[in-house]
N, C-alpha and C positions, 0 to 999 in steps of 0.2 A: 779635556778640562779635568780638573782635580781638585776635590776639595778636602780641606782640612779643618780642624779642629784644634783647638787651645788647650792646653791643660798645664796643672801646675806640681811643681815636683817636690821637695824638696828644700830645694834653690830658688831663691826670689827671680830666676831666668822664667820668662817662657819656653816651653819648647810644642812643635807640633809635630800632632798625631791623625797623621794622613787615616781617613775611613775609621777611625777607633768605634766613633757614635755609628755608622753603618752597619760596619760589622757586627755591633752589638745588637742594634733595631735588627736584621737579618735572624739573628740566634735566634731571637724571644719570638719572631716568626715562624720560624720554621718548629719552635718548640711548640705552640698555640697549634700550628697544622698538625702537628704529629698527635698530640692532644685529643686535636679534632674528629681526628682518625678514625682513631683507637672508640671513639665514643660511636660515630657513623657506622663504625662495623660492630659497635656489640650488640645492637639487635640482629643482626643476618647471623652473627656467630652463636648470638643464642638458642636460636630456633634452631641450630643442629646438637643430635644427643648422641651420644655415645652409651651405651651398656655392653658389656659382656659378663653374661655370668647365667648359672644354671639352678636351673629349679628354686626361684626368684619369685617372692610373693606381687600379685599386681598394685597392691599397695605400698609395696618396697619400689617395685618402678616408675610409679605416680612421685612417690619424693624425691629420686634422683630427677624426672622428668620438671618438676616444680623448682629441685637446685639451678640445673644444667638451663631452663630457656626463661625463666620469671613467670612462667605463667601458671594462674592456677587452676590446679584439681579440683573439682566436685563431682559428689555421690552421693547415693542412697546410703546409709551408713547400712539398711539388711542388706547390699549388696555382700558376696562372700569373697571378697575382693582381698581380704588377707589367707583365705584358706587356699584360694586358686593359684596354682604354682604353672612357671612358666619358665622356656630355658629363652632366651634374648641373645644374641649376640652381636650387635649393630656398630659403625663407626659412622660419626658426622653424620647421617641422616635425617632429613628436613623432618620436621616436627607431624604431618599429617602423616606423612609414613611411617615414623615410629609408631604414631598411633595405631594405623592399621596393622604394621607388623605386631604388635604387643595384644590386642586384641582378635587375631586371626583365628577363625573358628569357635570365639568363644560366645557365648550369647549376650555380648554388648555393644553399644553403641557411643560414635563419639559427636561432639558436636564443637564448632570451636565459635566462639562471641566475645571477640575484646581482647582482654586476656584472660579470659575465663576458658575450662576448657570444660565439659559437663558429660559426664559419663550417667549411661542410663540404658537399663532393659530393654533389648530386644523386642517389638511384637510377636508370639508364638503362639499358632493355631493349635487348640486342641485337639492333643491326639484324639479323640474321640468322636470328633467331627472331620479328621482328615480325610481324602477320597481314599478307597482300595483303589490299587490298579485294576482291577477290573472297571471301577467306576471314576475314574478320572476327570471325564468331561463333565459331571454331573458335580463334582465335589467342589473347597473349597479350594481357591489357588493357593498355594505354597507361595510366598514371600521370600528374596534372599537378599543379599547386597555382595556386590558386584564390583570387585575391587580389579585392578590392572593398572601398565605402566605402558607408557607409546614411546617408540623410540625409533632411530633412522635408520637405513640398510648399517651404520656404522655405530649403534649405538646408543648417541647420542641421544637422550630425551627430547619431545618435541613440545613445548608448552601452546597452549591454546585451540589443541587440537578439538574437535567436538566429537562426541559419543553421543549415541541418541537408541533407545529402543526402538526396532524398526517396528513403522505400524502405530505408534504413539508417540505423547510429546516431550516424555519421558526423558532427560539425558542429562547429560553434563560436559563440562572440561576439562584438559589436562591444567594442572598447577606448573609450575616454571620447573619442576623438576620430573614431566611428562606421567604425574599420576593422578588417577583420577578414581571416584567409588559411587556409582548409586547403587543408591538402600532402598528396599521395601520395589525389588522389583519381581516381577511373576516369574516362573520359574520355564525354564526351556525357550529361554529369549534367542533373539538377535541382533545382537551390535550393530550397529552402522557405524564405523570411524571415518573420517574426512576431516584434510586439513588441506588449509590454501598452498595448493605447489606439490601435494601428494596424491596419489592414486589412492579412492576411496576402498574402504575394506571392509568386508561381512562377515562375522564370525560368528558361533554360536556359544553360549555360554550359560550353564547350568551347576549349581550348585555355590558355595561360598569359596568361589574360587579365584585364585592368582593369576590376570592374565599377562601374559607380556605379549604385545603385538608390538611390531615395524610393518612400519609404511615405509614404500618406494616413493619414488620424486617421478613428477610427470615429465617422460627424457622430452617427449616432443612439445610442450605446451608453450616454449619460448619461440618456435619456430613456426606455430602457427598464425596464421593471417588474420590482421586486422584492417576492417574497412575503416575508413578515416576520409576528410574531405576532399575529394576531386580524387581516389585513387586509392593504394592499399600500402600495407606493410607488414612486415614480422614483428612478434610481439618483442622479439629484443633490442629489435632498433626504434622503440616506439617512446617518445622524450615526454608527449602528455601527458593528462590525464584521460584516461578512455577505460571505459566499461565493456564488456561484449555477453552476449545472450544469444546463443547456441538455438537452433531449433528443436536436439534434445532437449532443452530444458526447458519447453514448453508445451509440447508438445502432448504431453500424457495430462496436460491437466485442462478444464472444457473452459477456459476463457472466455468470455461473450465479444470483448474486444478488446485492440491487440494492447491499448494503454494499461490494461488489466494485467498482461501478462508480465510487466515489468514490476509486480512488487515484489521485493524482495531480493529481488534476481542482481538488484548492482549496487554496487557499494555508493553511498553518499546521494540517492536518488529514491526520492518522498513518494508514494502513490497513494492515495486518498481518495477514495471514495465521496464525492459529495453527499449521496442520499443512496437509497437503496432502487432507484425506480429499474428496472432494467435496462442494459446500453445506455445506463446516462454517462455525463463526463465525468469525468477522472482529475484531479487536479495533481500535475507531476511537477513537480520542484526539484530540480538539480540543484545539491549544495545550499538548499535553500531559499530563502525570497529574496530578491535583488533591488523590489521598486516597491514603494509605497502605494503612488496613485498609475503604475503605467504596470502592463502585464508580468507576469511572469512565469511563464508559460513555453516552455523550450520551443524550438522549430525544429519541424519534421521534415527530412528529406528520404521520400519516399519512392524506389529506385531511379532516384536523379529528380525529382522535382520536389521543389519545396512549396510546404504548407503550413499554414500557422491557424492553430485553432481560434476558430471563436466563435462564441454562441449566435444560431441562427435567429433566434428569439427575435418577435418583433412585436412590440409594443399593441394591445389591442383598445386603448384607451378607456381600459376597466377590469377592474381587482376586486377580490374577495378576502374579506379578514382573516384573520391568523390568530386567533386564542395566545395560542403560545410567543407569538412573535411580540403580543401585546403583554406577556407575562415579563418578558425579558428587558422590553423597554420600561415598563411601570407606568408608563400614562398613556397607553393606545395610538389608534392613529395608524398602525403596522394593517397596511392592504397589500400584502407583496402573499398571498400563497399561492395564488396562476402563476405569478412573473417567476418565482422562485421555486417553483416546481419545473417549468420551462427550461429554465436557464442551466438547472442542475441534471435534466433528463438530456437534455440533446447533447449528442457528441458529435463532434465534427470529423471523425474516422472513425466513427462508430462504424461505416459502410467498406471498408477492408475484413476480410477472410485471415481468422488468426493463424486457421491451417495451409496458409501460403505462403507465410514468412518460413524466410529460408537461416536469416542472420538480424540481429539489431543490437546496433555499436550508439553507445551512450559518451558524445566529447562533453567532456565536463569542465577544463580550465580554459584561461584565454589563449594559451597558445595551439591548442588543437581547436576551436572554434575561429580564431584568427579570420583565414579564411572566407566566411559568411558574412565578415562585419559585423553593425551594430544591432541585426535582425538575431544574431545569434549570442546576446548578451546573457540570457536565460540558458544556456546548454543546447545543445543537437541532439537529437535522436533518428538518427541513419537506419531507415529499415529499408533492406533489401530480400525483396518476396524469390520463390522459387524459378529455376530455369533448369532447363534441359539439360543433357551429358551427350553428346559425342560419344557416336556408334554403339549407341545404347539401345536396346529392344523396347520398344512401346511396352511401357508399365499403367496399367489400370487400376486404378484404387479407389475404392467405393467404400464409404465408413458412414457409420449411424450412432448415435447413442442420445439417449435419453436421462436429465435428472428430476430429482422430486425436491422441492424445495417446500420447507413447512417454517411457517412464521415462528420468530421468538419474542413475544408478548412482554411487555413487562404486568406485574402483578397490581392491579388498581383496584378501588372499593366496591364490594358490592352495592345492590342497591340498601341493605340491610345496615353496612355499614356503613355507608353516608348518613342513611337518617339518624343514625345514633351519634355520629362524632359530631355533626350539623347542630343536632336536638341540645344535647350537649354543652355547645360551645355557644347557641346563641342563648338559650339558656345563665349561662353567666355572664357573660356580656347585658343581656335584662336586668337582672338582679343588681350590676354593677350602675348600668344607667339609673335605673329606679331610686340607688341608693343614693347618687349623689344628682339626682332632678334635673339631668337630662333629657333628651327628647329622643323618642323613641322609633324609629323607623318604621314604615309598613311592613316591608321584608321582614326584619326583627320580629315584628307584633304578629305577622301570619307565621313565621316558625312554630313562635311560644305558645301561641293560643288559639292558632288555628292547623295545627299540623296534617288532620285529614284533608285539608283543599289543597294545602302547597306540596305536600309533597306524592309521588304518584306511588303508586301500590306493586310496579314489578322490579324485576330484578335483571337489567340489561347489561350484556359484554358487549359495548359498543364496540372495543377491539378487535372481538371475534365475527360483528356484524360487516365489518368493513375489510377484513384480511380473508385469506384461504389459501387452502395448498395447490401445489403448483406443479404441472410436470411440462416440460419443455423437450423440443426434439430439434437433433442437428446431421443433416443427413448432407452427404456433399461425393462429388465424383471428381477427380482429376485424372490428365493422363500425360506420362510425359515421356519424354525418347529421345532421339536423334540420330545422323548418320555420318557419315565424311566432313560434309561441311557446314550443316545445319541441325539448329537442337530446337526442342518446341518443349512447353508447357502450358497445360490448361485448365480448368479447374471450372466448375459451377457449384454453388454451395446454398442452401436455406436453410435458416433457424428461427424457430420459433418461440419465445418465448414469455409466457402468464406472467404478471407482476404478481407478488404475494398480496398485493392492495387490491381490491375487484378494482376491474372498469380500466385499468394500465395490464400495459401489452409489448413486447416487442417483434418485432418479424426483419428481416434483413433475406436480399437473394443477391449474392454476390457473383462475379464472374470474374477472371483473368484468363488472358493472354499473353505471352510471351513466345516471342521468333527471331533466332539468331541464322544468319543466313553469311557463309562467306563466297563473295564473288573474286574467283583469283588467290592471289597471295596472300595480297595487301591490303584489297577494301573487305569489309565487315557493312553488314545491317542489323540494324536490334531493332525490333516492333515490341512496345511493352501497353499492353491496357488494364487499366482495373477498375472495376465499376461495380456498384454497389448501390444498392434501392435498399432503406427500409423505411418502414412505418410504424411510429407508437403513438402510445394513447395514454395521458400524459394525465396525474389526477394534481388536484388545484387544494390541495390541503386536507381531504377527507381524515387523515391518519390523525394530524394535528386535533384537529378537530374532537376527534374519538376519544384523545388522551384528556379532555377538559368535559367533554360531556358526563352530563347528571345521567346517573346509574338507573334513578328510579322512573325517567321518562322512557319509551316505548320509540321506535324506530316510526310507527302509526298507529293516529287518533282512532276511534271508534268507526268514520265515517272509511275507513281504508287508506289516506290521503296521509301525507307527512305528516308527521308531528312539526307544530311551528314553533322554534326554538325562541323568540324575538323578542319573549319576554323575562326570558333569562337574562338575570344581572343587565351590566349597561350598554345600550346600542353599541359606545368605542370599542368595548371588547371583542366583539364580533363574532358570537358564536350562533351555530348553526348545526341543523340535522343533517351528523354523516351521513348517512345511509343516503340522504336525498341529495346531498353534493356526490355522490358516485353516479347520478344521471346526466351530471354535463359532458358533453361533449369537448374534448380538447385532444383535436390530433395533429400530429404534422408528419408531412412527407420527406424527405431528401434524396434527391438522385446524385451521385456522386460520381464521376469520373476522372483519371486519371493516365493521362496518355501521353508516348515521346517514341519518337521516331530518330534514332541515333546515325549515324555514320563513323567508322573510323578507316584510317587509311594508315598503313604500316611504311614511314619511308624507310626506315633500317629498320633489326629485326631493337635499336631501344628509342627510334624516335616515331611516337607517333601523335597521329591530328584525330581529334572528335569534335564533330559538332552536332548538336540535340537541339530539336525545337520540342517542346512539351508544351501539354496542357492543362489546365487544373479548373474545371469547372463544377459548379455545383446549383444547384436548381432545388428552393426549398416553397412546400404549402404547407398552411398551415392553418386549421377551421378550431373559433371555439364558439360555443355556445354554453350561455348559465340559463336554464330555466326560469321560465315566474315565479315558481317559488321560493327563490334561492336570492338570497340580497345581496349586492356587489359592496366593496367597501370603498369606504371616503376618509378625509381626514378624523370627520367627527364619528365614523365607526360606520354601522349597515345603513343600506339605504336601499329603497325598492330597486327595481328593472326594468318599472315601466313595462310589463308584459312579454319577459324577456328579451335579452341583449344578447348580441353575435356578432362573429369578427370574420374574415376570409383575409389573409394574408399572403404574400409569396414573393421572396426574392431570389433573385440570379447573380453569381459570381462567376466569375470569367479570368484568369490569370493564364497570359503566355508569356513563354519563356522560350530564349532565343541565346544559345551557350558555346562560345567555341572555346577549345582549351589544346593546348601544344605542350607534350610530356617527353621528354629525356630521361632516360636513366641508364644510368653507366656505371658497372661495376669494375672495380680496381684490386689487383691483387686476392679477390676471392674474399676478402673481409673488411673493404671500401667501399659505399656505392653513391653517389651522386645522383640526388631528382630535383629536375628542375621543370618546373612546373609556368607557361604564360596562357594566361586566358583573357577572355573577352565574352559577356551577358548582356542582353537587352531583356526587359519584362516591363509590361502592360499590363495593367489591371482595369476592372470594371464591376463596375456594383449598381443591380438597379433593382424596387423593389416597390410594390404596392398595397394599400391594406383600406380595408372599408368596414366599417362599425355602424351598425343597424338597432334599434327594438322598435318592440312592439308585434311580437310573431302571433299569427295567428292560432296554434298549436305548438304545444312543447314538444310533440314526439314526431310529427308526423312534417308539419309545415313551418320545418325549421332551419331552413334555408337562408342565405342571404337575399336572395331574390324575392323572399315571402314578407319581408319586414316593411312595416308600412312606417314608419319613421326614420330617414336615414339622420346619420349623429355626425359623420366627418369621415374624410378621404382623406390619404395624402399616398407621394407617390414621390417617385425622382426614376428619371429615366434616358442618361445620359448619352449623347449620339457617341458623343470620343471615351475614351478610357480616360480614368480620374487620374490616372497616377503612371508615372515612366521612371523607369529605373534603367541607367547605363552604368556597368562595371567592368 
């Protein structure tokens, strides 16, 4: 098709002018884009200078620097910025490195903001306070800054690379043209450089010096093995998204458990601490949250069996208030600081040995979770613990170590200072009522004009009544070997460890097993167990608590006995004597095992059959007891206990797993390969659980038992003959 256009000549004729108007729309096109250009590239164009010239005032370079990029200079006008002579001779050079080239060795400093660029004085230690060498250790550190450029075996600068003072948190990045500078570093350092796809590098660097480092590229890192679902791969024929976490890289550092060991460690996966209690859960988010009201929470498959967290918590049909919970809300009511200490201490793999991971592979997209189905809508985390090596000499390794953990407080009133900001504020507020004939509170009126009875005479760190230092111990043996046809790994492990809150504790004794046995050619056995017991002792708010308590009351009254908090402020508030909330008892137990008994059978050396039956059980108790003097919360805030209240809880999970899978793989021409993967799962689950709620004990310390309680309050229970749930895939 063709079109034309009208135009008039001359001659009262028509004649036509095929594309005339096109052609012309086109021009004024491509004029607009050239335009466009030219404007897109004058900022990249600007930010490079050019100078050559010798013995060149720094203020004569500042102007060419302010012509050539639009940005401007400032200074100290006593800077001696025009007497300081410098020879320059640069081409195209990005703007930060002119900078540092023009200032090299001399005692300033740059800083770039907007297009501002701000030139300023060095910090410089008096000579007369510098160390001698002989006294070095003893003196002040020397300061320097620490300029250099990264570049490839070819060259090429490498942007983004990181630099870090080893030993601190100290460092920076390369800029897109591989250069980089921190300032105001100690003297006689070491560089750490690392960039994603290079080999890390350690170098030493002293004085205000130029460094040019290359990095190598990691040759083998594409060729290494990634575990993925039902099976493995190299990392260059690997189409998802997937993460991998090395046992070096976790290994030097004392994780309590192993969901601990993943912060940091994978790109696009969240690790968060709920609270501080020790071996509590961890909430890990792949890519983020996915559901509203339904979990979010990846699935673990833990050498071939899967598990899905969730809190063992069971319900004791009574709560204690929460100061703060009721701060947040504004109108009280808030009884969740049992439930939500509970819920935020227990982990559900808490009872795995971190020093027995061997590998853990984080599937992050849909297409490497695929696979799992909709249980794996949250992401995978594949950990695979340690095994044996073929004709390996029995290795014995026995490891100890010990940390000290000291709380970090925040800074609250003393008692001194409450009654003065208190005295103070109600104070005005009196003054205020009075003046315009409103009515005046008791509170109020016992402030103002009765200050000796309301308020008390000492000076209490609630925080430091309730917190303390801590030192914990993790001692553990494994041994592992093999021979021609069979490899073993074993391991026993205990740790110990203080909460920084009195009265919270954690303890864990873990064991694995793992046994590869090949009969013949073709069949293979794998025996894998992992089992773990710990025990904590879980507190029900005391810290909360601590942070809202009045400074100027006493941990205990004159008679030895708790001070009773009850008539502070309003019952919904709910506060209480910390110190006396650190006698409840609140512990729970968990036994946790982890077992599969494999087969595989080789019918060629790339077709082969496995089938796994596994286990996954878990067996949880769980005792609390509140004191008589301690008030449980309700909607409308404290309410007695009726002579103390106590809970004994305990449930049982039970999941087996029944898995056959048929694997091919076939490679073609050396740089082709074909896997093709059919299987077949059955899983049965089971959940049964009991719990009974008592008061009325006859002793708080002694006969505080469930058995002891002379009013019981309610059972309940579920205890099902068949498994609740079948899953065929």
């Amino acid at each position: 098709m063709q079109f034309y256009s009208y135009c008039s000549s001359g001659h009262s004729e028509e004649r036509k002018c095929p594309l005339h108007k096109t052609f012309l729309v086109m021009k004024l096109i491509s004029f607009f884009l050239t335009v466009c250009c030219f404007q897109l590239s004058a900022r990249s164009y600007a930010q490079k200078v050019t100078i050559s010239a010798d013995n060149i005032s720094l203020k004569q370079v500042f102007t060419i620097i302010e012509k050539q990029t639009g940005y401007v200079v400032l200074y100290d006008y006593s800077l001696p910025v025009r007497e300081q002579k410098i020879t320059l001779h640069i081409k195209d050079m990005p703007l930060a490195a002119t900078l540092q080239e023009c200032l090299y060795g001399l005692p300033y400093q740059y800083h770039i903001e907007g297009e501002n660029i701000f030139i300023s004085r060095q910090l410089k230690i008096n000579a007369a306070i510098q160390p001698q060498p002989e006294n070095l250790n003893v003196g002040v550190p020397v300061r320097q800054t620490i300029r250099g450029r990264v570049t490839d075996s070819s060259g090429n600068p490498i942007a983004g690379v990181t630099i870090l003072v080893k030993g601190t948190q100290q460092g920076t990045v390369t800029d897109e043209n591989g250069y980089f500078s921190i300032e105001n570093a100690a003297g006689n350092i070491t560089l750490v450089i690392s960039g994603v796809g290079y080999e890390t590098k350690e170098i030493k660097a002293a004085g205000n010096s130029f460094l040019s480092v290359k990095l190598t590229q990691k040759i083998n890192e594409l060729n290494e093995t990634v575990v993925i679902g039902y099976g493995s791969v190299q990392k260059k024929d690997l189409t998802g998204s997937v993460s991998t976490v090395a046992a070096k890289d976790i290994e030097d550092v004392p994780f309590l458990t192993v969901d601990n060991a993943l912060a940091g460690k994978a790109a696009g996966v969240q690790v968060t601490k709920t609270d501080g209690s020790p071996g509590g859960a961890v909430r890990i988010r792949v890519r983020g949250s996915t559901s509203l009201l339904g979990g979010n929470d990846p699935l673990y498959i833990i050498d071939g069996v899967p598990v899905q967290v969730q809190s063992n918590f069971i319900s004791t049909g009574f709560d204690v208030s929460s100061p703060v919970g009721n701060d947040v809300t504004g109108s009280g009511g808030v009884s969740a600081g049992l439930s939500t200490a509970f819920v935020n201490g227990l982990n559900s793999i808490g009872g795995l040995n971190p020093d027995d991971i061997e590998s853990i592979t984080i599937l992050k997209d849909a297409s490497s979770t695929a696979i799992y189905g909709s249980r794996a809508a949250n992401g995978v985390v594949i950990i695979n613990t340690k095994r044996g090596k073929k004709d390996m000499k029995p290795q014995i390794m026995f490891s100890y170590y010990g940390t000290y953990s000291k709380p970090i407080t925040p800074h609250l009133l003393n008692g001194d200072q409450y009654r003065m900001l208190l005295s103070e504020a109600a104070k005005n507020d009196y003054d205020y009522r009075t003046n315009a004939g409103l009515s005046i509170s008791p509170e109020l009126n016992a402030i103002v004009n009765h200050p000796d009875t309301y308020f008390g005479k000492v000076n209490t760190d609630w925080l430091k009544e309730v917190t303390r230092n801590t030192f914990s111990n993790n001692a553990e043996i494994s041994v592992r070997g093999g021979g021609a046809a069979s490899k073993y790994y074993t391991s026993i492990a205990y740790n110990s460890t203080p909460g920084v809150i009195k009265n919270s504790n954690y303890q864990r004794i873990s064991g694995k097993l793992n046994l590869e046995n090949e009969i013949g050619k073709h069949l293979r056995f794998i025996t894998n167990l992992d089992m773990g017991y710990t025990s904590q002792n879980i507190t029900d708010g005391a810290y909360q608590q601590a942070l809202r308590a009045r400074p100027d009351y006493t941990p205990y009254d004159s008679t030895g006995a708790f001070t009773d908090f009850s008539a502070i402020g309003y019952s919904y508030q709910g506060f209480q004597n910390p110190v006396a909330m650190l006698t409840a008892i609140n512990n729970s137990k968990t036994f946790n095992l982890l077992g599969s008994i494999s087969g595989l059978y080789d019918f060629t050396p790339g077709l082969e059959f496995k089938t796994t039956l596994s286990l996954n059980m878990q067996n949880y108790t769980q005792r609390n007891y509140t004191p008589s003097y301690l008030a449980i919360g309700s909607f409308y805030g404290n309410v007695e206990n009726n002579g103390g209240i106590g809970s004994n809880s305990n449930s049982q999970y039970t999941n087996w797993f029944w898995e056959n899978t048929l694997t091919w793989n076939k490679t073609f021409n050396e740089n082709h390969t074909l896997n093709l993967l059919a299987g077949y799962s059955y899983e049965t689950r089971k959940t049964s659980f009991f719990s009974a709620t008592a008061s009325g004990y006859p002793n708080d310390d002694v006969l505080n038992s469930l058995s002891s309680a002379i009013t019981p309050l309610f059972t309940k229970g579920d205890n099902p003959s068949k498994p609740q749930s079948y899953l065929v895939s």
